[in-house]
C-alpha positions in Angstrom: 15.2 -14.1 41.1 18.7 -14.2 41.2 21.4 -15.8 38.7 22.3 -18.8 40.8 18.0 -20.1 40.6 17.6 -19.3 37.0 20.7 -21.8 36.3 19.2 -24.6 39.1 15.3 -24.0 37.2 17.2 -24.1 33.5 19.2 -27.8 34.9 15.7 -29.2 36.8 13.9 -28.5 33.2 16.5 -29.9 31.0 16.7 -33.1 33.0 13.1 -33.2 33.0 13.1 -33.1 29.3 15.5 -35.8 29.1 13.5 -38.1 31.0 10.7 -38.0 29.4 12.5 -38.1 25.7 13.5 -41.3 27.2 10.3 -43.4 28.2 10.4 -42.3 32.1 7.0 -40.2 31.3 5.4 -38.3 34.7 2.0 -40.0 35.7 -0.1 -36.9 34.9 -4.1 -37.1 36.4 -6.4 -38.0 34.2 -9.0 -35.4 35.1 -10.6 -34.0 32.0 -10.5 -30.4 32.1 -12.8 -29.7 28.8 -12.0 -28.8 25.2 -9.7 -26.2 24.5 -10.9 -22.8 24.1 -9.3 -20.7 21.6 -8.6 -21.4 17.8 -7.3 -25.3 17.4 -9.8 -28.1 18.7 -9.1 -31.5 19.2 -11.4 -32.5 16.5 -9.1 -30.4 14.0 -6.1 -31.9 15.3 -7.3 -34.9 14.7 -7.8 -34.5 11.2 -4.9 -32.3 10.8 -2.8 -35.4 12.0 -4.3 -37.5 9.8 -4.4 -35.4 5.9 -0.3 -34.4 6.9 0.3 -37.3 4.3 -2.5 -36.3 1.5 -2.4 -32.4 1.7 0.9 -30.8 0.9 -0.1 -27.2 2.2 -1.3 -28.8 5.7 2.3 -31.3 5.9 4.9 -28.3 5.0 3.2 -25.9 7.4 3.1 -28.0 10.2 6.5 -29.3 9.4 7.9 -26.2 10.0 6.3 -25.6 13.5 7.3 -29.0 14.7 11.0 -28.3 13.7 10.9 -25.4 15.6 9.3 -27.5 18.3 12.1 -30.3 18.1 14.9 -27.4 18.0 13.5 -25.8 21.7 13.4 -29.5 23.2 16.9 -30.4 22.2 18.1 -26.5 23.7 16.0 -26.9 26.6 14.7 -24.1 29.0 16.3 -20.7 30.1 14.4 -18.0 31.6 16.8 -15.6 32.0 16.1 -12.2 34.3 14.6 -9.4 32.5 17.5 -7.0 31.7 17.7 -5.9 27.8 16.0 -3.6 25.6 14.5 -4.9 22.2 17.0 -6.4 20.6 18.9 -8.1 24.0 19.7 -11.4 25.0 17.0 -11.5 27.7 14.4 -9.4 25.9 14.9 -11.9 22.8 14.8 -14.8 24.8 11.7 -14.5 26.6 10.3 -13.9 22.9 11.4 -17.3 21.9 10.0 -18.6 24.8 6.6 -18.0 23.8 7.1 -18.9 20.5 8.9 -22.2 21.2 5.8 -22.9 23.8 3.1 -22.1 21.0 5.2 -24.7 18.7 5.2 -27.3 21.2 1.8 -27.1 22.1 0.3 -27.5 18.4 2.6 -30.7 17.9 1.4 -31.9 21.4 -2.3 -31.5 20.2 -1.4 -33.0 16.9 1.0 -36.0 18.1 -0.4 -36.2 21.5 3.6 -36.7 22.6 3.6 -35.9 26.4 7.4 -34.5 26.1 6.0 -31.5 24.0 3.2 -31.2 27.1 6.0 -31.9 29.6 8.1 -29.0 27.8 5.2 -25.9 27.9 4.4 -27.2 31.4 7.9 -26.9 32.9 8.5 -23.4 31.3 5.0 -22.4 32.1 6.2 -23.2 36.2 9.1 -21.8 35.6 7.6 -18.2 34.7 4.8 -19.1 37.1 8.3 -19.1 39.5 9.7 -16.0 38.5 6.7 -13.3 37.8 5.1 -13.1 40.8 8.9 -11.4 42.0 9.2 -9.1 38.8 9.9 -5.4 39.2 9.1 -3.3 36.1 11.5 -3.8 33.7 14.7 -1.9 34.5 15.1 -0.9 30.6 11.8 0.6 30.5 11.1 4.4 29.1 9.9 7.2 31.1 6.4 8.2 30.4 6.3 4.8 28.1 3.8 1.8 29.3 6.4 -0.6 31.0 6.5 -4.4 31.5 7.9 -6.8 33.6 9.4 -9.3 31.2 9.8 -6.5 28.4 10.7 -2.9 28.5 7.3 -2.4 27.0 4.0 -3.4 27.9 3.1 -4.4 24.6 5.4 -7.5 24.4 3.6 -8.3 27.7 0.6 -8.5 26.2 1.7 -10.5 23.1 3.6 -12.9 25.3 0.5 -13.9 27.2 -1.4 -14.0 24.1 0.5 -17.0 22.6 1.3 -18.6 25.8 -2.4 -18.6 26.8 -2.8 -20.6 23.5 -0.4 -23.1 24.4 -1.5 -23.9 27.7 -5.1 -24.5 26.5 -3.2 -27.0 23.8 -1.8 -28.9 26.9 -3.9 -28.0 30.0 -5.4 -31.7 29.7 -2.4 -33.3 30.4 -1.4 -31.5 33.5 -2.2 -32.1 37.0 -4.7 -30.4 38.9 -1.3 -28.7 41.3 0.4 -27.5 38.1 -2.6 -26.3 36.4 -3.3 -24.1 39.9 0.2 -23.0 40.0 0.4 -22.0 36.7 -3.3 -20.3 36.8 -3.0 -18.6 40.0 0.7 -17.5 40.2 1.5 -16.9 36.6 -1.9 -16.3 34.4 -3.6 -14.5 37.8 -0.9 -12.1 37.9 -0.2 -11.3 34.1 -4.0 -10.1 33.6 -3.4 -8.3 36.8 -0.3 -6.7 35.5 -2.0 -5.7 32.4 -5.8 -4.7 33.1 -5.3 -3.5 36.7 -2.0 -2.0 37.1 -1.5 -1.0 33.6 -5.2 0.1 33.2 -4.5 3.1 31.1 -3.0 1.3 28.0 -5.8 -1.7 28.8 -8.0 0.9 28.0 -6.5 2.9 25.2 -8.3 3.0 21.9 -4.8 1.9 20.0 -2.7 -1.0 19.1 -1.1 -1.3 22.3 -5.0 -1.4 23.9 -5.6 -4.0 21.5 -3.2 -6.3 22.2 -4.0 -6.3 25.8 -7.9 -7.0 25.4 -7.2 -10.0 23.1 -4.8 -11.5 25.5 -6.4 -11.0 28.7 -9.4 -11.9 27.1 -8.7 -14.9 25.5 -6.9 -15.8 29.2 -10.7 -15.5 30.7 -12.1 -18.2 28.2 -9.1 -20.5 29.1 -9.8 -19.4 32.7 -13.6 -19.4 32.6 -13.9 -16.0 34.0 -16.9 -14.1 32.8 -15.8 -10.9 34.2 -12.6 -10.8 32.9 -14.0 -11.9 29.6 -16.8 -8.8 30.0 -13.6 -6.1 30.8 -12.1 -7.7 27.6 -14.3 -6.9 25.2 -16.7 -3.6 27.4 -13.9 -2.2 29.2 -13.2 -1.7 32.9 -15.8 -0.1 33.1 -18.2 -2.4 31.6 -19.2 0.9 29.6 -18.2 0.3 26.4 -15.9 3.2 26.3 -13.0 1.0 26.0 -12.3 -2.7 25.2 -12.6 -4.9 22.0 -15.9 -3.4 21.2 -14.6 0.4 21.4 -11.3 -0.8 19.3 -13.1 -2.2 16.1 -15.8 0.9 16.9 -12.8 3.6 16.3 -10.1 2.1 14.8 -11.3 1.4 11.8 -12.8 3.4 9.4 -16.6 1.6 7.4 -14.1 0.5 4.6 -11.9 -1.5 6.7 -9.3 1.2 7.1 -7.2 1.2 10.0 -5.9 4.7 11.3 -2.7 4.0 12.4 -1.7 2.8 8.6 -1.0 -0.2 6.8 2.5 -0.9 8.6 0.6 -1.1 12.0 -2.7 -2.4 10.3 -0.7 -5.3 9.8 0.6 -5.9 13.1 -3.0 -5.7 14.8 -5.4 -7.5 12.7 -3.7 -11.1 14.7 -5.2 -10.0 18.1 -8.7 -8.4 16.1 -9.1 -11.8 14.5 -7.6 -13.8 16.6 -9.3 -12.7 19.8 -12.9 -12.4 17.3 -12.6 -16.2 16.3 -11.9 -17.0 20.1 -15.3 -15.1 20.9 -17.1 -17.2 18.1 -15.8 -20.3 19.2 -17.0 -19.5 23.2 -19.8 -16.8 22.0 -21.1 -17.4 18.9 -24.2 -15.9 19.7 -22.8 -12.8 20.2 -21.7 -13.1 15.8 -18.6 -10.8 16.2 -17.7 -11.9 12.7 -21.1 -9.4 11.4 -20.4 -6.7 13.4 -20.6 -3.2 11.7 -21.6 -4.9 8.6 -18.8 -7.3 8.4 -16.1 -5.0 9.5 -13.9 -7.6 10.0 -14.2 -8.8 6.6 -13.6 -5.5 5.0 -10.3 -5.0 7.2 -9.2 -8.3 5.8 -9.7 -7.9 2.0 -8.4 -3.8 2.8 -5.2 -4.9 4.2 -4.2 -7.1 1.5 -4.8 -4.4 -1.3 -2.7 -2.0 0.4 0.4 -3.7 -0.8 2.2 -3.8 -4.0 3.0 -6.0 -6.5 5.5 -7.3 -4.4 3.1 -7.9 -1.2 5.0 -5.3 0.1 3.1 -3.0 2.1 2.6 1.1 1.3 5.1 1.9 4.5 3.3 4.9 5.4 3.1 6.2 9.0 5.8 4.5 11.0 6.7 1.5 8.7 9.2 -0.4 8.7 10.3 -1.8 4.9 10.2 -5.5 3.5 6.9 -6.4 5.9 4.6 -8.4 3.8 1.5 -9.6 2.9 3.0 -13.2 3.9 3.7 -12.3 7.7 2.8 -14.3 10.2 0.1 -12.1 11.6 -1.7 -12.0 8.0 -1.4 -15.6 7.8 -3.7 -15.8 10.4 -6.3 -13.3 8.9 -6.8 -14.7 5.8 -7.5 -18.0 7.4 -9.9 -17.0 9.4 -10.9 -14.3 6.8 -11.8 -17.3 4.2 -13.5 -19.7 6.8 -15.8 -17.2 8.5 -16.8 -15.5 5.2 -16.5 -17.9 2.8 -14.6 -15.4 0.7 -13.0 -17.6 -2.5 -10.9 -14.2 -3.2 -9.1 -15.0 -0.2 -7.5 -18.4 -1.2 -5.6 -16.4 -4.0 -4.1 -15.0 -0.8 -3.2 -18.2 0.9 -2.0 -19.5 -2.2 0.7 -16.5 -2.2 1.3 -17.0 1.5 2.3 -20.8 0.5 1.4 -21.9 4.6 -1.8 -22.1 6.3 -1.8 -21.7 10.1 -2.3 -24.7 12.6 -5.7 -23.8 13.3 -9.4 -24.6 12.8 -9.0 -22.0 9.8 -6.5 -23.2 8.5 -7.4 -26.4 8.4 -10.7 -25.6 6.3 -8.4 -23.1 4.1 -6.2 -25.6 2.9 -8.4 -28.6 2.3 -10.6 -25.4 0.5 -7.1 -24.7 -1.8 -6.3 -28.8 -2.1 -10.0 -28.5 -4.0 -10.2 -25.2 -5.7 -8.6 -23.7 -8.7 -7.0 -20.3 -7.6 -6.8 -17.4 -9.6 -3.8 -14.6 -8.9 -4.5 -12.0 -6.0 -6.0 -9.0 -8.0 -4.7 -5.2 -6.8 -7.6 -3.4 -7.7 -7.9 0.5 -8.6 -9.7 1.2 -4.9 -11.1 4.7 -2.7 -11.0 3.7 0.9 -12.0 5.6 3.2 -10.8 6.8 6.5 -12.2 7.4 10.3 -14.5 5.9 12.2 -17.8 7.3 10.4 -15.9 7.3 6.8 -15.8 10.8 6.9 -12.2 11.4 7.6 -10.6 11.7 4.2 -8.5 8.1 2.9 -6.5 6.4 0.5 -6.4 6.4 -3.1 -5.1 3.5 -5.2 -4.8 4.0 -8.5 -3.7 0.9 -10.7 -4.4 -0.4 -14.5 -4.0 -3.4 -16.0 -5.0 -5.3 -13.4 -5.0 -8.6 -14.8 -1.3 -9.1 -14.6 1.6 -8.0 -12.2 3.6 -5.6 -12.9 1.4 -2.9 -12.5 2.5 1.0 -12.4 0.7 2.3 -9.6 0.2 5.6 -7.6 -1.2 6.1 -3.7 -2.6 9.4 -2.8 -2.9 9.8 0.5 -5.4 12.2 2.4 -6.2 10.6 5.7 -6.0 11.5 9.0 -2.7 11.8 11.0 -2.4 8.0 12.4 -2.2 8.6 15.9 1.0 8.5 17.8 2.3 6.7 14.5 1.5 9.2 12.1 3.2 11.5 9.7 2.9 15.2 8.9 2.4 14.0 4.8 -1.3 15.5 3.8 -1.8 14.9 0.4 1.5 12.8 0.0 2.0 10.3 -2.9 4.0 7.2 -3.5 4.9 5.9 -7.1 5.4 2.1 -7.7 6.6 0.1 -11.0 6.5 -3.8 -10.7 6.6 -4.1 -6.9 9.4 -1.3 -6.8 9.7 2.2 -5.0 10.1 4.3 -7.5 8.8 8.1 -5.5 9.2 6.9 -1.9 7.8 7.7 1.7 10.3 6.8 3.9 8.7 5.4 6.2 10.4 4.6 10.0 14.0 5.7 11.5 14.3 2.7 13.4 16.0 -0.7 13.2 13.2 -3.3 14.8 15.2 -5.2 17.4 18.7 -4.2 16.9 20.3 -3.3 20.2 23.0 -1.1 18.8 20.6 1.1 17.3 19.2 2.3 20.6 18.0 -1.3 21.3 16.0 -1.1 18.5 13.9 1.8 19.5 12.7 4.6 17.2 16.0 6.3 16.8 15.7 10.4 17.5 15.5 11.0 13.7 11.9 9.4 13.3 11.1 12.5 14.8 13.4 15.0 13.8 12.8 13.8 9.7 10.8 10.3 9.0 7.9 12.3 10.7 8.3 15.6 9.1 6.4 16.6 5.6 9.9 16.9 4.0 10.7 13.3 4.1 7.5 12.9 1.9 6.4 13.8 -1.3 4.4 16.5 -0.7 4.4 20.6 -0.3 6.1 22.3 2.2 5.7 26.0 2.7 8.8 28.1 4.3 10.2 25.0 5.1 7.8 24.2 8.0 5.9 20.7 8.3 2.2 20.8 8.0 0.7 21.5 11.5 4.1 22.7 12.4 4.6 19.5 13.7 2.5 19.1 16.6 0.6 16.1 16.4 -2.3 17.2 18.2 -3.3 20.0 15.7 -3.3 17.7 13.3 -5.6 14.7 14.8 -8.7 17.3 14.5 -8.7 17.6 11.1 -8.9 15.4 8.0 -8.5 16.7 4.2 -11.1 16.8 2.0 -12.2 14.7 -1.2 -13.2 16.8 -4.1 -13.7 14.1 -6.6 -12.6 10.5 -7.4 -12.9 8.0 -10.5 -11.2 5.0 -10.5 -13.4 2.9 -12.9 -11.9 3.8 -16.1 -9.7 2.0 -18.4 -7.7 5.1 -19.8 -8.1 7.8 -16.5 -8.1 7.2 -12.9 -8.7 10.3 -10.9 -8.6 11.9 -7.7 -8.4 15.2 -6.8 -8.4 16.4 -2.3 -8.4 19.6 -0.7 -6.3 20.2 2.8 -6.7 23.7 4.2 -5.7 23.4 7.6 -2.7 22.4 7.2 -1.1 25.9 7.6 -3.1 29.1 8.9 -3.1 30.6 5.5 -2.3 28.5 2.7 -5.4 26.2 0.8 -3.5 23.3 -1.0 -5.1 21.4 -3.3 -3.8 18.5 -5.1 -5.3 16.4 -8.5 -3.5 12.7 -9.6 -4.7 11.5 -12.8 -3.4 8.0 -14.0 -3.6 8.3 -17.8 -2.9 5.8 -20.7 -3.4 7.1 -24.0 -3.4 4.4 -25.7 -4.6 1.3 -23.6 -3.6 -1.5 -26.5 -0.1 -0.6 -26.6 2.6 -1.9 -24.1 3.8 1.5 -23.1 3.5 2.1 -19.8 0.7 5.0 -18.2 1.5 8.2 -17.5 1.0 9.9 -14.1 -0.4 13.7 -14.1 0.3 15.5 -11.0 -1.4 19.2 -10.2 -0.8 20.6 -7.0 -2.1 23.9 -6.8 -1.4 26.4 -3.8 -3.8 29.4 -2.4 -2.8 32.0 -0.2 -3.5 35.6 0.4 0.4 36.3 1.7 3.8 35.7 -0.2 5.7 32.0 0.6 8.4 29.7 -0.3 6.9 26.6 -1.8 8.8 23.1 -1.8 7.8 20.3 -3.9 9.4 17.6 -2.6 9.8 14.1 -5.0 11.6 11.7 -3.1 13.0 9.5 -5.9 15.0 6.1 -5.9 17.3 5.6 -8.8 20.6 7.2 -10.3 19.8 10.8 -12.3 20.7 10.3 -15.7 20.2 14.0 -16.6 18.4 17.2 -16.3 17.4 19.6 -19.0 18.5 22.5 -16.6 22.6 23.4 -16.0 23.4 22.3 -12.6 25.4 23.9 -9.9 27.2 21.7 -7.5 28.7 23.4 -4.5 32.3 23.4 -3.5 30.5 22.3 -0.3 28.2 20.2 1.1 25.4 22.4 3.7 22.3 21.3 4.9 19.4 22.6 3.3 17.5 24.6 6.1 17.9 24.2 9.9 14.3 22.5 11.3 11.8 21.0 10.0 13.9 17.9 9.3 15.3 20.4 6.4 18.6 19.7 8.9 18.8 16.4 7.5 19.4 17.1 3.9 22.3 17.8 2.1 21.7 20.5 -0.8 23.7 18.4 -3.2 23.5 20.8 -6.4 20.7 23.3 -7.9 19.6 24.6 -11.2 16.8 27.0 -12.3 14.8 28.1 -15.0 12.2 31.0 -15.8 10.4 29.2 -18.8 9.1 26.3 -19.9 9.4 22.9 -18.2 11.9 21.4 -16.2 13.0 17.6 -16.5 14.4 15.3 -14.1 16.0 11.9 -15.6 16.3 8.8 -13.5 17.4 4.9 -13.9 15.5 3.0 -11.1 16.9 -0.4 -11.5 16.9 -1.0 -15.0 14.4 1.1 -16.2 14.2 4.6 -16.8 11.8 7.7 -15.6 11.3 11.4 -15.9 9.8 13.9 -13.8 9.0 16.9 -16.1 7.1 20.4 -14.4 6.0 23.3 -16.0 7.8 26.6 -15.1 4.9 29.0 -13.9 7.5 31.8 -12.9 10.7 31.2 -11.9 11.3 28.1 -10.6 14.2 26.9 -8.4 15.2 22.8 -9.1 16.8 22.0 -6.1 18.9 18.4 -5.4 19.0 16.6 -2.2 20.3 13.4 -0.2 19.5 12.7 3.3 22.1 11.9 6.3 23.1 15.6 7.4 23.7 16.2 10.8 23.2 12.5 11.8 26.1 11.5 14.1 25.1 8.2 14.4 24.8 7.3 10.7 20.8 6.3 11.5 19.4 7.8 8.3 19.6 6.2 4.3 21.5 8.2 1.9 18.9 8.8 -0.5 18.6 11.0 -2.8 15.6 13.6 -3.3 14.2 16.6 -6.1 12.7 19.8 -4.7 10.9 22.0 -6.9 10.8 25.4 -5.2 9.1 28.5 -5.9 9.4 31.7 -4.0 8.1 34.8 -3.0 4.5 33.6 -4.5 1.1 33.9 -3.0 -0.4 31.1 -5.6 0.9 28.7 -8.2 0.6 25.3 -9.4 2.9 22.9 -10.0 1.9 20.9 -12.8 4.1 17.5 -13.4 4.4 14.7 -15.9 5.6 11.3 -13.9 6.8 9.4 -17.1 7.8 5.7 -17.3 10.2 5.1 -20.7 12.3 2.7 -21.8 15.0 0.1 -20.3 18.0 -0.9 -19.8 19.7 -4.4 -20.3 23.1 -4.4 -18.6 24.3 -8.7 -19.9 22.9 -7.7 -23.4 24.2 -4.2 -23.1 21.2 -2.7 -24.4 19.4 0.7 -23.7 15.9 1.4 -24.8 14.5 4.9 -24.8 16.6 6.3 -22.5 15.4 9.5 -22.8 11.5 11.3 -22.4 9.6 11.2 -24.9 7.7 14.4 -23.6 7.5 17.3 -26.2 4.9 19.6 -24.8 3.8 20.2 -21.1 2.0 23.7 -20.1 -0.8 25.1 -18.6 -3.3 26.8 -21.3 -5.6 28.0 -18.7 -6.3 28.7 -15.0 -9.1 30.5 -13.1 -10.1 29.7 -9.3 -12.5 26.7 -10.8 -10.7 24.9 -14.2 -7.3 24.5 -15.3 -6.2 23.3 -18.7 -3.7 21.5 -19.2 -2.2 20.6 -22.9 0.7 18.2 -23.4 2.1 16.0 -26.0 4.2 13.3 -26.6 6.9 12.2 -29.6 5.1 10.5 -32.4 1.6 11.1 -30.7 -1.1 13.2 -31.2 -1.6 16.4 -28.9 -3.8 16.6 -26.0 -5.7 19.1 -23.6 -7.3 17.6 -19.8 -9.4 20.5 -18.5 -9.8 19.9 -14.2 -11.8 21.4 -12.0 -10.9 22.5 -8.7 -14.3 22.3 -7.1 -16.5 19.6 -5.5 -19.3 18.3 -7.5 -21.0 15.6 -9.2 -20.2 13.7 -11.5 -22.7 14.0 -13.4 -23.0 18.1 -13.4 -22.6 19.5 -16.5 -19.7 22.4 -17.5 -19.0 24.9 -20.0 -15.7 26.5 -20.8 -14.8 29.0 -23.7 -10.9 29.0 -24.3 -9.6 30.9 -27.2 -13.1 31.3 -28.9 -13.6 27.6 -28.7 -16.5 26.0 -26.3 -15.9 23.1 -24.2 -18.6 21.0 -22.9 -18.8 18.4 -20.7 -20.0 15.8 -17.4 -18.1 14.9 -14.7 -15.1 16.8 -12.8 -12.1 16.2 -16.3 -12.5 16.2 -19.6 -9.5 14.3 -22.0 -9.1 15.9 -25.3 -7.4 14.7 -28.2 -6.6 17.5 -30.5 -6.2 15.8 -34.4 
């Protein structure tokens, strides 16, 4: 469509508009074409309309999408020709689009005002118009799934999605010509477009694949197409190798675990539940919401604990930062999650979330909260598992105190690679202190939606460093990432858990085992959360043992990505006249080698503010042992990378070590009162008394405290099998995979 009929179809539509703000309403027919099909009925609305004035939650969610509404029928329609990338005028207009339609519709269902109607209808036509015409997208990316009205396929998908939802909001009020114009020549060919001519990501177990069942099939309920419905949710094929059914079959793992990560986790659980509530609403006999024992349920209640204090979530995989628990698409999910399980934890959520959707969930959820004392969301200590069988390693969340924010928290995570999104980081960790960062993944190179920044693509460094192991805190070994980068080594395999215990008050454990990784290397890594002295208001410790096997001499990294200012080291450091890169691949290209210390005895300490508050990283020196400071941004032209900073703990020309480390939260710093707190570790002792292929004892101590020993083991086995140990003439007995001493 050229220029010159976009500009006539944006006049006809605003003059439309204006008539009918005015009292000169069309005659529509009067044909009743059924209840609408998908998540907001007309009984809800009718209630909805009627508690806006009694329930608070109900009036200041709804307020918000009929100001958004009011705003898109004072601008009027443009549908502009499909030229940008993410991030471009005619890319972020056709978002809008949708999302002004979807607005519109609800406030037609609630107010029954034919000029919200009249406004959906006329930019339905108007797309009904202009699709039929549409190339592929002239921005698209080779060897990328393309769209028409979008660069990528995806935004096809979730364009239809919401638009299907607000025609079914206003389909009674057309006439029977519109509604077969907008059927036939816009809906007919978008489901064509997607699960014909794009049939390979229609039938791709992945987020994308997703996307595209939900919205074609919730277009076949509208629609009343059984066959459409039947490739939504079977595939193609009808076979069950594909479609909605094949999606929550391999996607997630029996804990509610999504393999992609909790960035992307995020972003699909609006078509899972969405599209599953559709299906109970049309289906109910098919009871989608107890499939694989209330899968659904568990990827609701797993979602929300994979965030922090903050409702952040853990960015790992390709995530992008500040996404939380409060986004649209979880909105949505715990809705649904609290109406079709009747889970009372989930209003907690809701109540954090502050809005309820416009929906027949969301309607029960806040006359549920309007009823019902709520209690805070609780992060809980939690294993989850990974893959589709459970089998495929997971996430550990180790947390204390649970009962109020703040928490100091740790995530070890061992699962499998994520798919296209995923991350060489096996065995990688992330340290937060009330909601903050304080060890960092990094998470994506790419600014969502910014067209400078390659129209807001992944920018060339997600792969060349936010992919590679040394953007995360993990091992490296001679400076090559695990799997040496090629994604599809590392889908086959998963680490291993050795042991877990996260239901103690004073130690949560978990100790995993990788050993594909590299061809030669075993790594095994052990996090202990320990407070030694629950009563007191000091913060816990965190205990970090990464041990590496090999039968051949390496260079091992040791990579802590920390956020903060270094306050000191306990080491003399070398800064270089300089600045070079510290290694050439790897995403080692990326770093600057800022300035370097070593030491042959002892341990090695790290001091850091992070905000106001202050912690140390302290590591015993098992040979000589290289302390090596980083920042990232080398050889990046474009300025797409943070300047962060980084710690490396290297060791070379070894065949096995461990690198035993103290994480230490201590004291504070008051910058209006100009007061500083314990500024400096309170760590005396830190050393390794013993180490065979099984056990390691470790014996650390801190100022003013008595001295203590944690014996590990480095083999699987239950917890309830019982060892022996003699260590300098003394015998140590005991159950379980650790043993905490404290040595009066």
């Amino acid at each position: 469509m050229n220029t010159t009929k976009l500009i006539l179809r944006h006049i006809c539509c605003l003059f439309l508009l204006v008539g009918c703000q005015n009292g000169d309403h069309k005659k529509h027919s009067t044909k009743d074409y059924g209840k609408t099909r998908l998540i907001l009925s007309g009984h809800s609305s009718n209630s909805i309309a009627g508690m806006l004035d009694s329930n608070d939650l109900l009036k200041q969610s709804y307020s918000k999408i009929k100001d958004q509404a009011d705003k898109a029928l004072d601008t009027g329609i443009e549908i502009p020709e499909p030229l940008d990338p993410g991030g471009g005028y005619s890319h972020e207009k056709h978002k809008k689009n949708y999302a002004d339609m979807y607005a519109a519709g609800i406030v037609y269902s609630i107010t029954k005002d034919s000029a919200y109607a009249d406004y959906v209808e006329q930019m339905l036509l108007g797309y009904a118009d202009l699709y039929p015409s549409l190339p592929l997208h002239p921005k698209r990316k080779a060897n990328h799934p393309s769209g028409k009205l979008f660069w990528q396929g995806l935004n096809e998908s979730v364009w239809l999605f919401y638009s299907i939802q607000a025609y079914d909001l206003v389909k009674e009020s057309l006439t029977e010509a519109h509604v077969k114009t907008i059927e036939e020549q816009l809906f007919g060919n978008l489901v064509t477009f997607l699960s014909e001519d794009s049939y390979e990501t229609f039938n791709k177990i992945h987020n994308h694949g997703t996307w595209s069942v939900a919205a074609v099939g919730m277009t076949g309920y509208v629609l009343k197409d059984t066959l459409l419905v039947n490739k939504a949710l079977h595939g193609s094929e009808l076979n069950g190798q594909s479609g909605f059914y094949a999606q929550l079959n391999t996607l997630f793992s029996p804990d509610g675990y999504y393999s992609e990560g909790p960035y992307y986790q995020r972003y699909a659980m609006l078509p899972f539940v969405v599209f599953a509530e559709v299906i109970q609403e049309n289906q109910p006999e098919l009871e989608i919401f107890q499939y694989r024992d209330q899968l659904l349920h568990k990827a609701i209640t797993t979602i929300f604990q994979l965030t922090t204090d903050s409702g952040e979530f853990y960015p790992y995989n390709d995530a992008i930062k500040d996404k939380d628990f409060r986004s649209r698409e979880l909105v949505f999910a715990s809705n649904i999650g609290f109406t079709r399980y009747n889970d009372s934890t989930l209003l907690s959520v809701i109540k954090e979330q502050n809005m309820v959707t416009i929906t027949n969930a969301g309607l029960k959820s806040a006359i549920a909260l309007n009823k019902e004392g709520v209690n805070d969301f609780k992060r809980l200590p939690k294993l989850i598992r990974d893959g589709a069988d459970g089998a495929s390693g997971g996430l550990a969340l180790l947390r204390m105190d649970t009962s109020k924010k703040g928490q100091f928290n740790a995530v070890l995570k061992f699962a499998t690679h994520g798919m296209g999104h995923g991350h060489f980081d096996r065995l990688s960790l992330m340290v937060y202190d009330e909601g903050r960062e304080v060890l960092q993944d990094y998470g994506a190179a790419r600014y969502l939606n910014v067209e400078s920044k390659r129209g807001g693509r992944y920018l060339p460094e997600n792969t060349s460093f936010a992919k590679q192991s040394i953007a995360h805190n993990t091992l490296i070994v001679d400076e090559t990432s695990h799997y040496n980068g090629n994604r599809d080594d590392a889908e086959k395999f998963a680490p291993q858990l050795l042991y877990a215990d996260l239901e103690s008050e004073s130690v949560q454990i978990i100790s995993v085992k990788e050993t594909t990784a590299y061809d030669d290397v075993v790594l095994k890594r052990t996090i202990a959360m320990i407070d030694l002295d629950s009563t007191s208001s000091k913060n816990p410790m965190l205990l970090d043992v990464f041990r590496v096997d090999s039968e051949r001499s390496h260079q091992y990294d040791l990579n802590y990505q920390y956020l903060g200012q270094l306050m000191d080291t306990n080491y003399p450091l070398k800064i270089p006249k300089s600045l070079n890169t510290l290694g050439h691949s790897s995403g080692y290209q990326h770093l600057y080698k800022t300035a370097s210390g070593s030491l042959a005895d002892g341990f090695g300490r790290l001091t850091f503010l992070n905000q106001n508050k202050f912690y140390s990283i302290s590591t015993v020196v098992n040979g000589r042992t290289d302390f090596i400071l980083t920042e990232m941004g080398a050889t990046d032209p474009d300025f797409n990378l943070r300047h962060d900073p980084g710690y490396l703990i290297r060791r070379n020309g070894v065949d096995a070590t461990s690198f035993v480390s103290i994480i230490e939260p201590h004291g504070s710093i008051d910058p209006r009162l100009e007061t500083v707190q314990s500024p400096n570790s309170n760590l005396e002792i830190l050393d390794i008394d013993y180490e065979d292929e099984n056990y390691m004892v470790i014996v650390f101590q801190f100022k003013n405290q008595l001295k203590h020993k944690i014996i590990l083991s480095f083999k699987e086995s239950d917890p309830t099998e019982a060892h022996e140990l003699i260590l300098k003439g003394e015998t140590f007995k005991w159950k379980g995979n650790y043993k905490l001493i404290t040595i009066n």
